[in-house]
Backbone bond lengths (Angstrom), bond angles and torsions (degrees), N, CA, C in turn:
res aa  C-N    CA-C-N  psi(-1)  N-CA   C-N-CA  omega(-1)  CA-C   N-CA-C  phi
1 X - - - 1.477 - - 1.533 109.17 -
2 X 1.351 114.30 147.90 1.587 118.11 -171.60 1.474 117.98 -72.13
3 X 1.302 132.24 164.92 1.399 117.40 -176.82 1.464 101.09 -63.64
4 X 1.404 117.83 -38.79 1.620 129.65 -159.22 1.315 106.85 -74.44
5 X 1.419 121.91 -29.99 1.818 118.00 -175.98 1.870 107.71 -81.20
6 X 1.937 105.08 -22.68 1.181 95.76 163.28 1.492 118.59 -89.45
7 X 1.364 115.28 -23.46 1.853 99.38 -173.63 1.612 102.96 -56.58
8 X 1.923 102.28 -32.72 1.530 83.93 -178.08 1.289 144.14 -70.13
9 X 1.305 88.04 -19.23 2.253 99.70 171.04 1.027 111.90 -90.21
10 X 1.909 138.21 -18.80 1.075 116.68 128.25 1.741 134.87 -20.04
11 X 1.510 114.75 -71.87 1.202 111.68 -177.78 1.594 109.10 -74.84
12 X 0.913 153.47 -20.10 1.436 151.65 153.73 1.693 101.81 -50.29
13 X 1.282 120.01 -56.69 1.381 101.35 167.66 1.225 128.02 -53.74
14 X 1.193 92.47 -47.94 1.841 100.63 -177.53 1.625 123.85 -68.81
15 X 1.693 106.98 -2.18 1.370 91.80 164.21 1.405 108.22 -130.23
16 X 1.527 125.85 9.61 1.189 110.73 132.71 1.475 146.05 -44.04
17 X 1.468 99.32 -58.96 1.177 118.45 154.24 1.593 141.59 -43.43
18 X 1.182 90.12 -23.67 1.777 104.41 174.97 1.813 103.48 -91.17
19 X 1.217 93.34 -48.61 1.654 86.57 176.38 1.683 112.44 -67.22
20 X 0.744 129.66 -25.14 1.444 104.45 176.64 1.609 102.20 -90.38
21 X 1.730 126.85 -37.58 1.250 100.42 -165.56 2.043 106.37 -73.90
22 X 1.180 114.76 14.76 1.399 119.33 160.09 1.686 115.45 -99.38
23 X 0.906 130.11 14.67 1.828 152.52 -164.44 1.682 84.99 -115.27
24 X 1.209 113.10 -78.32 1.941 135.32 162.25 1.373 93.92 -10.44
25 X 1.607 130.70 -83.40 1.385 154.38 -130.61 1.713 81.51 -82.91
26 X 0.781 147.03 -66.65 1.722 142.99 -143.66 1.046 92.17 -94.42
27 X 1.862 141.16 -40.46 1.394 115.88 -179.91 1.039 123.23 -58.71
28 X 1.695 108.26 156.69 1.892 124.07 149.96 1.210 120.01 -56.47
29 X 1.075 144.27 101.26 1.330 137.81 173.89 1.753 124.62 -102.92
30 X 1.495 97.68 -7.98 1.464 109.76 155.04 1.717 125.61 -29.17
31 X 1.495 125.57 88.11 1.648 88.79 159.25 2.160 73.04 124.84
32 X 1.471 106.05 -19.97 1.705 90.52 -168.18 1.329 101.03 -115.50
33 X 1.334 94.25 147.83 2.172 101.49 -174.03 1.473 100.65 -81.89
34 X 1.485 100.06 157.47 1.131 110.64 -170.35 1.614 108.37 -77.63
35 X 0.981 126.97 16.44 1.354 133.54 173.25 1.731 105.95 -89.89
36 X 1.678 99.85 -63.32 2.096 105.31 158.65 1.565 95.97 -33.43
37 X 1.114 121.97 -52.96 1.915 100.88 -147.06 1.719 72.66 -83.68
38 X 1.011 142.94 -93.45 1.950 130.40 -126.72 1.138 92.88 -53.00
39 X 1.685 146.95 -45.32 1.601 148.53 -177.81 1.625 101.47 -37.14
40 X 1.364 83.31 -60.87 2.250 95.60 -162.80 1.341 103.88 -51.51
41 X 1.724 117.87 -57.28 1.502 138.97 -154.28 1.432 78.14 -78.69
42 X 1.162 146.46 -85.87 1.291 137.75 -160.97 1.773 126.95 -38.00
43 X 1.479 94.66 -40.02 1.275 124.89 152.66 1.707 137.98 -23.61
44 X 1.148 105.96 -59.60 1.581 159.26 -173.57 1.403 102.76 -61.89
45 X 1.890 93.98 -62.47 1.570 99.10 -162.69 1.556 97.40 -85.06
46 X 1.256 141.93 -21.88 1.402 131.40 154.81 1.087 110.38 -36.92
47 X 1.442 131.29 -79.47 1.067 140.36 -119.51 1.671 88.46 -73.36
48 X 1.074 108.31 -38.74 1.601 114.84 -176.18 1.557 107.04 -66.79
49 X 1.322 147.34 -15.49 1.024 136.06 155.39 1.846 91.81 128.94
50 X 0.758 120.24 -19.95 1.634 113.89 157.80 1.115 138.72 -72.59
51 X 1.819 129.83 155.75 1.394 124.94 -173.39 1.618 100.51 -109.93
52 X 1.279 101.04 139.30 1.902 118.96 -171.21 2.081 90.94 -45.01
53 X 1.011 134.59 147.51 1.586 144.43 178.96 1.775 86.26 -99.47
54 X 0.768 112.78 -79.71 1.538 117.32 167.48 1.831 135.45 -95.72
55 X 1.211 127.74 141.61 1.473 98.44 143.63 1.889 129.28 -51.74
56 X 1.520 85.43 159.96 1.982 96.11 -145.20 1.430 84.48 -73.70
57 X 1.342 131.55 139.25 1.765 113.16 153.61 1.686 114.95 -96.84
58 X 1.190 120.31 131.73 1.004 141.30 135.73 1.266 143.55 -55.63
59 X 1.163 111.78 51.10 1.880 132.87 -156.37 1.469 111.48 -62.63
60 X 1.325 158.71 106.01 1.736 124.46 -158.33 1.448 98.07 -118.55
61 X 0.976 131.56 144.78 1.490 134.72 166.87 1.141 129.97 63.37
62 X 2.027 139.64 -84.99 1.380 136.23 155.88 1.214 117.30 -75.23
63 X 1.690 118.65 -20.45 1.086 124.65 -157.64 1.916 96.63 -94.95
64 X 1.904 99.40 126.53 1.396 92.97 -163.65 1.151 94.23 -105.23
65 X 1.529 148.31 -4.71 1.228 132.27 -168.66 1.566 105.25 -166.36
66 X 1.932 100.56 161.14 1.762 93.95 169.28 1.480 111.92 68.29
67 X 1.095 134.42 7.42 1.627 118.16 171.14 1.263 110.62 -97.26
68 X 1.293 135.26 93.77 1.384 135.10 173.90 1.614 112.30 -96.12
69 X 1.498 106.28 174.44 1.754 97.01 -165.51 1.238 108.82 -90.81
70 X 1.535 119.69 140.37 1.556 122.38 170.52 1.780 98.94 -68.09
71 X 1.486 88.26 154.32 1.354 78.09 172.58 1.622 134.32 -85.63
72 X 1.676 105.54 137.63 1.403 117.09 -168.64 1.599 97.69 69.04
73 X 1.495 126.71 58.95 1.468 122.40 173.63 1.413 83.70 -115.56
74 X 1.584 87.03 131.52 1.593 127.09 154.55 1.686 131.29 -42.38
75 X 1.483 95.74 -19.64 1.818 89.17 -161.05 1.574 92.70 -65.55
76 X 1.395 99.26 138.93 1.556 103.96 176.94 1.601 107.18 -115.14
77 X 1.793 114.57 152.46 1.404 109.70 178.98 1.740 115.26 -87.23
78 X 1.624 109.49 139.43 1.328 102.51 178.55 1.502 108.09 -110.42
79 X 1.006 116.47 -169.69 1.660 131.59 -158.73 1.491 111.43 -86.46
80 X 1.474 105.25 -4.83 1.700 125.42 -173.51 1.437 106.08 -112.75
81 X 1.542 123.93 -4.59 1.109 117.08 -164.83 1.538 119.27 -108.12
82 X 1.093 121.13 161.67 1.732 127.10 -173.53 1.276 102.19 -117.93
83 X 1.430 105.92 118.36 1.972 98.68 175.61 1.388 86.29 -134.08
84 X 1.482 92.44 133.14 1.538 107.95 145.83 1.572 128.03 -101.29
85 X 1.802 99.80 122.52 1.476 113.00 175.50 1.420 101.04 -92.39
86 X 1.582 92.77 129.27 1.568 111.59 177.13 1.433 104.89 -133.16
87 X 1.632 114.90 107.15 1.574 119.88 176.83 1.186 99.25 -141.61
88 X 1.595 101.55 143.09 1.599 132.58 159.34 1.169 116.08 -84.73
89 X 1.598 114.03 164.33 1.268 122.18 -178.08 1.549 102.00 -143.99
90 X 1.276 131.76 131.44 1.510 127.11 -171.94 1.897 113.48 -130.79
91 X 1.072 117.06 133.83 1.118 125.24 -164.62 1.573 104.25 -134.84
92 X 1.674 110.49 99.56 1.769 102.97 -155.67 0.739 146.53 52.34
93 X 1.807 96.61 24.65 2.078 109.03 -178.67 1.372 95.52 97.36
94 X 1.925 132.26 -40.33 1.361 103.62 -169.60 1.315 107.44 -95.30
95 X 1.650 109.23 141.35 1.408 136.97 -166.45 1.149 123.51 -72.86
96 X 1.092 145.14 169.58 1.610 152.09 137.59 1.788 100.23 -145.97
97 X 1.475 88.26 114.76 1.718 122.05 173.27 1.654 113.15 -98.30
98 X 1.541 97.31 115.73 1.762 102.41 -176.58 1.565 93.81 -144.24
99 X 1.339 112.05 169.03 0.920 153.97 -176.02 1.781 152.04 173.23
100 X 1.303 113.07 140.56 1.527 118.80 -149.50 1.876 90.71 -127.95
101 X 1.490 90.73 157.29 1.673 90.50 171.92 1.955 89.11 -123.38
102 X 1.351 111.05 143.30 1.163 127.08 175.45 1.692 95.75 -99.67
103 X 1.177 128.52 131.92 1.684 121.91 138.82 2.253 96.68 -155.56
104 X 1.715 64.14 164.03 1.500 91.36 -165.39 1.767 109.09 -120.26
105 X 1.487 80.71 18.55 1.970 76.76 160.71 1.610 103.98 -130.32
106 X 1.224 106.30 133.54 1.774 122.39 -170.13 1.726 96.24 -74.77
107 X 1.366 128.17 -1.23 1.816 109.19 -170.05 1.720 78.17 -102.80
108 X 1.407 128.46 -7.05 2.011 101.51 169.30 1.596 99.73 -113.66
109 X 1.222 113.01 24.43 2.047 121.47 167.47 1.699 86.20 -34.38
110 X 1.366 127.08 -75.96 1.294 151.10 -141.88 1.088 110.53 -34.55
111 X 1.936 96.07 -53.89 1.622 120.16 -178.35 1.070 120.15 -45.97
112 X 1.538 115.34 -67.15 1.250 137.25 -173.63 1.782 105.35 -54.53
113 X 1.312 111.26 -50.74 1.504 113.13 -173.73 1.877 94.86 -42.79
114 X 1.296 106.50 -49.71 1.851 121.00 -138.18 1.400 90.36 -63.59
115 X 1.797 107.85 -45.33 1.477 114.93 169.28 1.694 124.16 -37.21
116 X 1.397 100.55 -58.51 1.695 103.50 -170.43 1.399 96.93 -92.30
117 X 1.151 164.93 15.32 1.473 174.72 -44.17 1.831 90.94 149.33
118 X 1.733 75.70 -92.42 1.754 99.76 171.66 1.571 100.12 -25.03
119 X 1.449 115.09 -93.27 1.156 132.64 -162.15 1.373 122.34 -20.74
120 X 1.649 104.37 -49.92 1.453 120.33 175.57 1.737 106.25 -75.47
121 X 1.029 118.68 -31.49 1.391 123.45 171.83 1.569 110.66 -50.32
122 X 1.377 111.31 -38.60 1.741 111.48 -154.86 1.847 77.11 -93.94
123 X 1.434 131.07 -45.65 1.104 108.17 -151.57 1.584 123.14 -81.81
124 X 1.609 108.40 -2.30 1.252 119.23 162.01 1.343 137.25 -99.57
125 X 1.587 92.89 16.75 1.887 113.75 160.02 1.500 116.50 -85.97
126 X 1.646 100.30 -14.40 1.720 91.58 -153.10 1.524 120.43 -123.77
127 X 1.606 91.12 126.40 1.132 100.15 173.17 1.734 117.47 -130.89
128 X 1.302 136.66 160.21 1.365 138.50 -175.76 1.844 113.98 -35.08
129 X 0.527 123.46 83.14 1.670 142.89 155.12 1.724 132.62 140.97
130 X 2.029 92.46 14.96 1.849 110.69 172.47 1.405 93.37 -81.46
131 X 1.413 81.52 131.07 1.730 108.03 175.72 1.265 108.28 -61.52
132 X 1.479 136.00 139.89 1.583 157.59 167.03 1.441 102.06 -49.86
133 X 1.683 124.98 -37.40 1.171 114.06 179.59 1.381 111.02 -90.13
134 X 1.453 140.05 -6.63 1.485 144.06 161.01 1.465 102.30 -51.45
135 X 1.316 113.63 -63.42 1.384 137.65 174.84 1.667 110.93 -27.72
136 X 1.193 100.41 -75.20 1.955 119.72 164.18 1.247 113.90 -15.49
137 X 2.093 96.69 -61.33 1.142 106.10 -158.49 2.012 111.46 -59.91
138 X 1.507 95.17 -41.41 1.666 131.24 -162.20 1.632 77.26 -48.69
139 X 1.329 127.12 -55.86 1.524 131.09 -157.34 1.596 111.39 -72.81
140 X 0.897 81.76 -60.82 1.669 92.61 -173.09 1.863 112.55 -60.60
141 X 1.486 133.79 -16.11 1.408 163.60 130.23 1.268 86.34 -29.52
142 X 1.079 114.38 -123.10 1.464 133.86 -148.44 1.527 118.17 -41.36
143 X 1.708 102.28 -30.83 1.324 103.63 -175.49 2.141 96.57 -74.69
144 X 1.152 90.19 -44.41 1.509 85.56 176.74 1.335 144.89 -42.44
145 X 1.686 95.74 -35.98 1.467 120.05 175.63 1.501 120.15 -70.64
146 X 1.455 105.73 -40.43 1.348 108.85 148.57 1.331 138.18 -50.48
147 X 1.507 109.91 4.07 2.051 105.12 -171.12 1.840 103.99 91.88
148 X 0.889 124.24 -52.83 1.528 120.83 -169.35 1.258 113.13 -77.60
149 X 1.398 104.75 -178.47 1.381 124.20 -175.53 1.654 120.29 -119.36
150 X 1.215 124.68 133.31 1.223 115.75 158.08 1.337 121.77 -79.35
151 X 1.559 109.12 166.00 1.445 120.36 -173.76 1.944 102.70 -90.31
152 X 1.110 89.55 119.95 1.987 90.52 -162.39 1.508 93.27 -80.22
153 X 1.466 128.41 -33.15 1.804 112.28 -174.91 1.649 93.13 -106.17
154 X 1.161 133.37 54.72 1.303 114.83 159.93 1.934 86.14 -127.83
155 X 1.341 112.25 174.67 1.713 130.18 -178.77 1.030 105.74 168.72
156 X 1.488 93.08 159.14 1.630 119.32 175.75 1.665 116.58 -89.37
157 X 0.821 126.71 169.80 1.511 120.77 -152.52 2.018 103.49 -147.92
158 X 1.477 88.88 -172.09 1.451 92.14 -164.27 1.994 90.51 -117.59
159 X 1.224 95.97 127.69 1.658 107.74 -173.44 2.150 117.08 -93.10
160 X 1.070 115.74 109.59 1.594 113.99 -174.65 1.672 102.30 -106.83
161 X 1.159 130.44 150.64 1.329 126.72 178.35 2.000 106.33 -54.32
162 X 1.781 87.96 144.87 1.050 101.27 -171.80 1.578 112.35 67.26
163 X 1.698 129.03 -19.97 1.760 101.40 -160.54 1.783 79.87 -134.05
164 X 1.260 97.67 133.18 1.400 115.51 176.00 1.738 121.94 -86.09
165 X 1.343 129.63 -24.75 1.325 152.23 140.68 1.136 104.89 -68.74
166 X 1.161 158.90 91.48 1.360 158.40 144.72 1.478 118.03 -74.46
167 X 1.108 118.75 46.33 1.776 119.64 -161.18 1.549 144.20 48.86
168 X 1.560 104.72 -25.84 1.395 96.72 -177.19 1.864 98.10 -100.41
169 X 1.604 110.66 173.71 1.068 133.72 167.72 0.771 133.54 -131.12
170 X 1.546 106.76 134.10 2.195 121.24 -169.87 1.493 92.20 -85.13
171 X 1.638 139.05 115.55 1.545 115.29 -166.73 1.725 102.46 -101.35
172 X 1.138 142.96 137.55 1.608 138.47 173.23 1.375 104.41 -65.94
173 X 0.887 141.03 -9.41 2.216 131.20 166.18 1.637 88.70 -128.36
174 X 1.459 78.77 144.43 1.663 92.11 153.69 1.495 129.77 -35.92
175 X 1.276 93.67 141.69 2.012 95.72 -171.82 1.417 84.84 -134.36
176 X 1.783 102.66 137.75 1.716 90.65 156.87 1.925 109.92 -86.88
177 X 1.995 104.69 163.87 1.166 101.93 -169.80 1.808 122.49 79.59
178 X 1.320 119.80 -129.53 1.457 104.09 -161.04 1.269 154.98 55.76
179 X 1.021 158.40 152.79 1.711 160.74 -130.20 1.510 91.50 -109.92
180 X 1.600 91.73 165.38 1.474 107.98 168.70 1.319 106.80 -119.11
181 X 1.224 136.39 160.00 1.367 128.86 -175.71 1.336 122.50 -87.33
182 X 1.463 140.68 124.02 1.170 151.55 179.12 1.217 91.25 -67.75
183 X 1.845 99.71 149.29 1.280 107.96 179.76 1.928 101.98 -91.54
184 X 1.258 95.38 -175.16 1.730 98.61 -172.37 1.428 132.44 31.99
185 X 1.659 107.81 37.78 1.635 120.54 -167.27 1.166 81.43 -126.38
186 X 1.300 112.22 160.14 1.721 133.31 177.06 1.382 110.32 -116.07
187 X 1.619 116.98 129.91 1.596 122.70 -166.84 1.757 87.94 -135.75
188 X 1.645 110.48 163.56 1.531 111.02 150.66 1.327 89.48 -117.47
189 X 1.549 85.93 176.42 1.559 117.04 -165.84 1.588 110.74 -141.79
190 X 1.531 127.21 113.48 1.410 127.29 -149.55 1.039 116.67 -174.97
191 X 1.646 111.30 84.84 1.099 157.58 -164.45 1.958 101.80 -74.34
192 X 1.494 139.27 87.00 1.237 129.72 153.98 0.995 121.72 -81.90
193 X 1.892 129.08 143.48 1.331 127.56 -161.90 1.774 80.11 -136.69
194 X 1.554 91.17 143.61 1.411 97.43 158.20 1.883 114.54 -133.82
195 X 1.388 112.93 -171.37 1.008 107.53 177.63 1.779 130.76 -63.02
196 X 1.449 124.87 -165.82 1.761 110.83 172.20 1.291 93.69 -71.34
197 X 1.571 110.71 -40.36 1.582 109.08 -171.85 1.433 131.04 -50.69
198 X 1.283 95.04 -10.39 1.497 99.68 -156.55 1.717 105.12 -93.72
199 X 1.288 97.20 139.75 1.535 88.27 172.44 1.468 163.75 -72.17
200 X 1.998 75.66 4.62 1.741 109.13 162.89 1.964 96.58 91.35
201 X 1.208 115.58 -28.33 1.746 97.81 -170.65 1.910 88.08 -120.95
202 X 1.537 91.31 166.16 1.704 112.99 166.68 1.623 93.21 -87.18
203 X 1.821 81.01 167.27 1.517 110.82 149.46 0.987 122.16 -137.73
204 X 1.343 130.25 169.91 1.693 116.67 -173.13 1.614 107.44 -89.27
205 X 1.325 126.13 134.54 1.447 139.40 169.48 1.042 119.48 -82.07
206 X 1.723 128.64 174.03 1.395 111.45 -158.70 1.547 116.12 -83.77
207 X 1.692 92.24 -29.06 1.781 111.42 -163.33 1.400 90.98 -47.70
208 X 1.258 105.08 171.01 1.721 118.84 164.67 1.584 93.10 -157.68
209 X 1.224 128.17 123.54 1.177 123.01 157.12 1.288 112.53 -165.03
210 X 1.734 119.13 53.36 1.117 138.84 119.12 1.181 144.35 -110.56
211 X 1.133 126.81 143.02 1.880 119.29 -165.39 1.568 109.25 -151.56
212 X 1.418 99.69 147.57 1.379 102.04 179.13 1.643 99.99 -138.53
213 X 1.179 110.27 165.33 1.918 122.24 179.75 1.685 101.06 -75.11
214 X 1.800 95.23 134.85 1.132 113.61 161.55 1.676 118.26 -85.18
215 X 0.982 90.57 -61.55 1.542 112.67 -178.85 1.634 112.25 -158.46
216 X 1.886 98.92 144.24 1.282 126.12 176.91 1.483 118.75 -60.31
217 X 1.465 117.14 -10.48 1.714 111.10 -173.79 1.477 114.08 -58.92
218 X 1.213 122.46 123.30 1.336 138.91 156.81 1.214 105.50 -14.81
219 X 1.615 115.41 143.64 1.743 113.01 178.54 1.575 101.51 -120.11
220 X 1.291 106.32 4.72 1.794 98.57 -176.04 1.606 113.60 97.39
221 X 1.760 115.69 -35.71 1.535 104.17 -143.06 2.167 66.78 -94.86
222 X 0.721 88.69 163.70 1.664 107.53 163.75 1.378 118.23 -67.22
223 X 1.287 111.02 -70.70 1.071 115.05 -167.42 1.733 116.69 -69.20
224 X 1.197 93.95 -17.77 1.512 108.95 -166.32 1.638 99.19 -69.70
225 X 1.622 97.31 -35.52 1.518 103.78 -153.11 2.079 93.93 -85.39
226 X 0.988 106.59 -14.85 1.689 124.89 147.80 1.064 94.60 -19.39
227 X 1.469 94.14 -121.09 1.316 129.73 -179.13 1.928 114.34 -4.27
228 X 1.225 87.02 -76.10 1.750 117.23 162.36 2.116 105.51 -12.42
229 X 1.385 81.57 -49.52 1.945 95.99 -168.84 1.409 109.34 -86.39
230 X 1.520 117.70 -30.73 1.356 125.93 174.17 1.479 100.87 -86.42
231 X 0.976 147.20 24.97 1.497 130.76 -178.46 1.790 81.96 -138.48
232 X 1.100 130.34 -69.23 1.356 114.90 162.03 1.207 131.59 -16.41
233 X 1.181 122.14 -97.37 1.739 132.18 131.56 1.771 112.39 30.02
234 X 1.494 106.28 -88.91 1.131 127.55 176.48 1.697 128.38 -63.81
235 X 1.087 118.50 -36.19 1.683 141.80 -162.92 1.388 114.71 -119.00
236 X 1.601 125.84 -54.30 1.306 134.00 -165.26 1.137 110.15 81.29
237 X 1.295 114.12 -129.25 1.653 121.75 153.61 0.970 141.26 -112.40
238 X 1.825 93.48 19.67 2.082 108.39 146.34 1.739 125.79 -50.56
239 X 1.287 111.79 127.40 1.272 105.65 172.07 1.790 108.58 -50.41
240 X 1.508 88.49 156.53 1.864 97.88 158.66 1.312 113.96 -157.20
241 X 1.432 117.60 -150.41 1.363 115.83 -149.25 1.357 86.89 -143.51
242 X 1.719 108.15 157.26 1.477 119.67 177.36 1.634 90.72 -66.64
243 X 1.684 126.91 -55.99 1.180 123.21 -179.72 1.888 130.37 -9.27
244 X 1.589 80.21 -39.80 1.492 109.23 -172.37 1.711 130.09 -81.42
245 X 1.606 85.55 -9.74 1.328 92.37 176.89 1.491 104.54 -135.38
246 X 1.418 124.84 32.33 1.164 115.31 -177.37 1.824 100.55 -106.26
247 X 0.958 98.47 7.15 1.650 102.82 -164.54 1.709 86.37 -102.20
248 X 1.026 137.33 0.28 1.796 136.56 145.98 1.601 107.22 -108.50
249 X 1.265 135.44 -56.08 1.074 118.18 170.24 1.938 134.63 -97.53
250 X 1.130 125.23 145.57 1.148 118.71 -167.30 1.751 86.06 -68.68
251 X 1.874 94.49 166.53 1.394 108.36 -160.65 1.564 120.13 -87.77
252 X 1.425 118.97 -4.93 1.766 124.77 158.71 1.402 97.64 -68.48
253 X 1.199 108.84 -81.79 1.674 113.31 -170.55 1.801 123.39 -40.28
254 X 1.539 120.82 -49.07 1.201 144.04 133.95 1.922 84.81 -5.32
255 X 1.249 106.51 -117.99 1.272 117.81 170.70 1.788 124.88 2.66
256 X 1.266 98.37 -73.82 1.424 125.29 -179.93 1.836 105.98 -45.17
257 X 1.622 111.59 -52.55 1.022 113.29 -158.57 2.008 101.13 -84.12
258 X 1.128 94.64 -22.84 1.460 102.78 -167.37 1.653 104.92 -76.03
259 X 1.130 95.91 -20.83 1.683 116.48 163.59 1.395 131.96 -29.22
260 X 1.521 72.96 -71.12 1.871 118.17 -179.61 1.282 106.77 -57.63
261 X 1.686 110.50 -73.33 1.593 105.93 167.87 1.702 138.01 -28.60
262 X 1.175 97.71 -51.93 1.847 127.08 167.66 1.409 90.43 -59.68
263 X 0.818 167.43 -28.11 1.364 156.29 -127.52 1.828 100.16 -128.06
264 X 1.754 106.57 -68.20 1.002 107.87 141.34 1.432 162.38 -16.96
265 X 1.588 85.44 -27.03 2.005 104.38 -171.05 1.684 111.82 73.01
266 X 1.476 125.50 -10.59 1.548 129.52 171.05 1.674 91.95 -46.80
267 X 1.115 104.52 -67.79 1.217 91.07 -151.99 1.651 112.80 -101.71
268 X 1.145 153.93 161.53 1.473 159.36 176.89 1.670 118.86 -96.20
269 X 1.440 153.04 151.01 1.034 129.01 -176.70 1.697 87.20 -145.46
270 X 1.724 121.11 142.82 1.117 122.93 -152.67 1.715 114.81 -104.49
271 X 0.625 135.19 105.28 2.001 123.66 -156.80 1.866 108.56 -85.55
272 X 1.555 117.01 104.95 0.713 118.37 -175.54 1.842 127.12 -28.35
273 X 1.127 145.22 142.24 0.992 151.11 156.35 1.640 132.81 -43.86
274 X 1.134 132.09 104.19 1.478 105.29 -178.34 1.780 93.39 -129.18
275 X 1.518 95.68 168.20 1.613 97.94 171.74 1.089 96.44 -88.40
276 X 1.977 112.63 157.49 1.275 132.66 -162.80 1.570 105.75 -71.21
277 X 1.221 127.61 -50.27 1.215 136.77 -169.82 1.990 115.65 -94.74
278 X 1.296 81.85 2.30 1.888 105.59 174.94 1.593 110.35 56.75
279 X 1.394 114.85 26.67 1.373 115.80 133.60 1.344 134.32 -30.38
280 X 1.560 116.53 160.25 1.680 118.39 -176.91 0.948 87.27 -98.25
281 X 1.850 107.48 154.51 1.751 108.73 -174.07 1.799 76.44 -144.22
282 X 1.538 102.22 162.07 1.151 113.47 -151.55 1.955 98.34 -142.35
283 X 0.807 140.46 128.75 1.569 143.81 -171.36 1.562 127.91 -114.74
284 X 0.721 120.90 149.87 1.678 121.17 156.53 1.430 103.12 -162.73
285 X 1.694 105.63 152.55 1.744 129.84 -163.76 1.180 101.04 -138.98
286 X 1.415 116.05 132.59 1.529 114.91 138.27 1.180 100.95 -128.79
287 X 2.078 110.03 172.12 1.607 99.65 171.47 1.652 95.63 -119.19
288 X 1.471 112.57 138.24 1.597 115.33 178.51 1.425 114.48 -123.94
289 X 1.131 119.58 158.22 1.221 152.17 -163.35 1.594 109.89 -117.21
290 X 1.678 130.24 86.87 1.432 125.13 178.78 1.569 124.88 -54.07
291 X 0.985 153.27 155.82 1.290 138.45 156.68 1.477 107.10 -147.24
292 X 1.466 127.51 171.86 1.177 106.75 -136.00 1.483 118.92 -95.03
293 X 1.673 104.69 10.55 1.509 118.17 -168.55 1.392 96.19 -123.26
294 X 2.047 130.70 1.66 1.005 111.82 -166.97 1.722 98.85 167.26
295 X 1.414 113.38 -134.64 1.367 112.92 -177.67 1.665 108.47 -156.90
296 X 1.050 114.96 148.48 1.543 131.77 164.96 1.669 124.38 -99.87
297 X 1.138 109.24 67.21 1.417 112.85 -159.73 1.840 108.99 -57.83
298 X 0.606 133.51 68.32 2.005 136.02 -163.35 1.978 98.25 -34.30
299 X 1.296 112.91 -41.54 1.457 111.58 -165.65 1.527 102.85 -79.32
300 X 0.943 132.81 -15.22 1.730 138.51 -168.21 1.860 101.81 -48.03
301 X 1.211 106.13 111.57 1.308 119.99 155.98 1.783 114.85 -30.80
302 X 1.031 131.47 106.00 1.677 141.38 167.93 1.278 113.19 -59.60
């Protein structure tokens, strides 16, 4: 495929994607389970002619990443809480990765600012050959100056059709060493801030309820190897959600079989994120595009 047929489903993603995660930013979400928000937000980006890149996470409070909704889960958002919505939008596998933090208490305003602060900070450094660790530095600065902390093992990454990890890393503090950015390649950029309190890194939590394919090898069980073809089929080697497959299989078995796979190594299962000291952590994403006088940010609000 040409560079030009992908920059363009790049930017078709990327402003799908921007319009709804600004739809995200102005709603009430008070009072709705986090199952309503990944349905709606997931929702959204259909309707617009795109396929979900991931299930949406709904992260709320310590928890900084990876929490998407079980299906028909109850947790509901309250008026004290900080969630970060983080959704993709994919257009032939190529992505656009964004994300917004919603909260509705004005004493973590700060957070959230320090989040999109940063963000806009890194994205008006960059152009095709600024180093990833300049970038770091830009983040980990600003968030500092504000009082907070960045999250030192979380980053933004380098995006290839179909694979959202593509190996390299955008890092939020300075790193010594690191890449420079190729021009006409697609990276996100995703700046987490937490409190002074906070101890600046995640750990992994117990939940898991995201997963993506390892590998296609046959597992023996039949049905398993099902599943296996419909998640292929449907996803590639986009993550998804049990949510996502309960609408062919009922939700024990669903379960049961997704098991098997995991068990197997087919499939991978993702362990939510939390901060170490269970601080609120606070986010912002865009996904950009370097070029050689500047940048093409695909997620940029219109």
């Amino acid at each position: 495929m040409s560079k030009n047929v992908q920059l363009e489903d790049y930017l078709k993603a990327g402003k799908i994607a921007a319009e709804v995660r600004e739809k995200v930013r102005i709603k009430d979400w008070i009072g709705k389970s986090v199952y309503e928000i990944c349905e709606e937000v997931e929702g959204e980006i259909k309707k617009r002619g795109a396929k979900c890149a991931f299930p949406v996470n709904a992260s709320i409070n310590e928890i900084a990443a990876h929490y998407t909704a079980e299906p028909n889960d109850p947790i509901t958002i309250k008026d004290t809480d900080m969630v970060k919505i983080d959704l993709g939008a994919q257009i032939n596998g190529y992505i656009a990765d964004t994300a917004v933090t919603v909260c509705y208490d004005a004493q973590f305003d700060g957070l959230v600012q320090a989040a999109e602060e940063a963000l806009g900070n890194a994205m008006s450094m960059i152009k095709a050959g600024v180093k990833a660790s300049d970038i770091g530095r830009t983040i980990e600065t600003t968030i500092k100056q504000r009082g907070y902390k960045p999250i030192a093992n979380l980053s933004g990454h380098s995006l290839e059709q179909y694979t959202i990890h593509a190996g390299k890393s955008i890092p939020n503090i300075w790193s010594i060493g690191g890449f420079s950015l190729s021009e006409n390649s697609a990276y996100a950029c995703e700046p987490f801030v937490t409190t002074e309190q906070g101890g600046g890194f995640v750990r992994n939590g117990q939940i898991k309820n995201i997963f993506a394919i390892n590998s296609r090898k046959k597992t023996k069980d039949a049905e398993a190897d099902r599943l296996l073809d419909f998640i292929w089929k449907n996803f590639n080697m986009l993550p998804f959600a049990l949510r996502w497959i309960t609408k062919e299989w009922e939700e024990k078995q669903a379960r049961e079989l997704l098991n098997v796979l995991i068990k197997k190594k087919a499939v991978q299962a993702y362990p939510i994120l939390i901060e170490v000291n269970e601080q609120r952590v606070a986010q912002a994403e865009h996904t950009f595009i370097p070029l050689e006088d500047g940048v093409t940010v695909t997620t940029r609000a219109l």
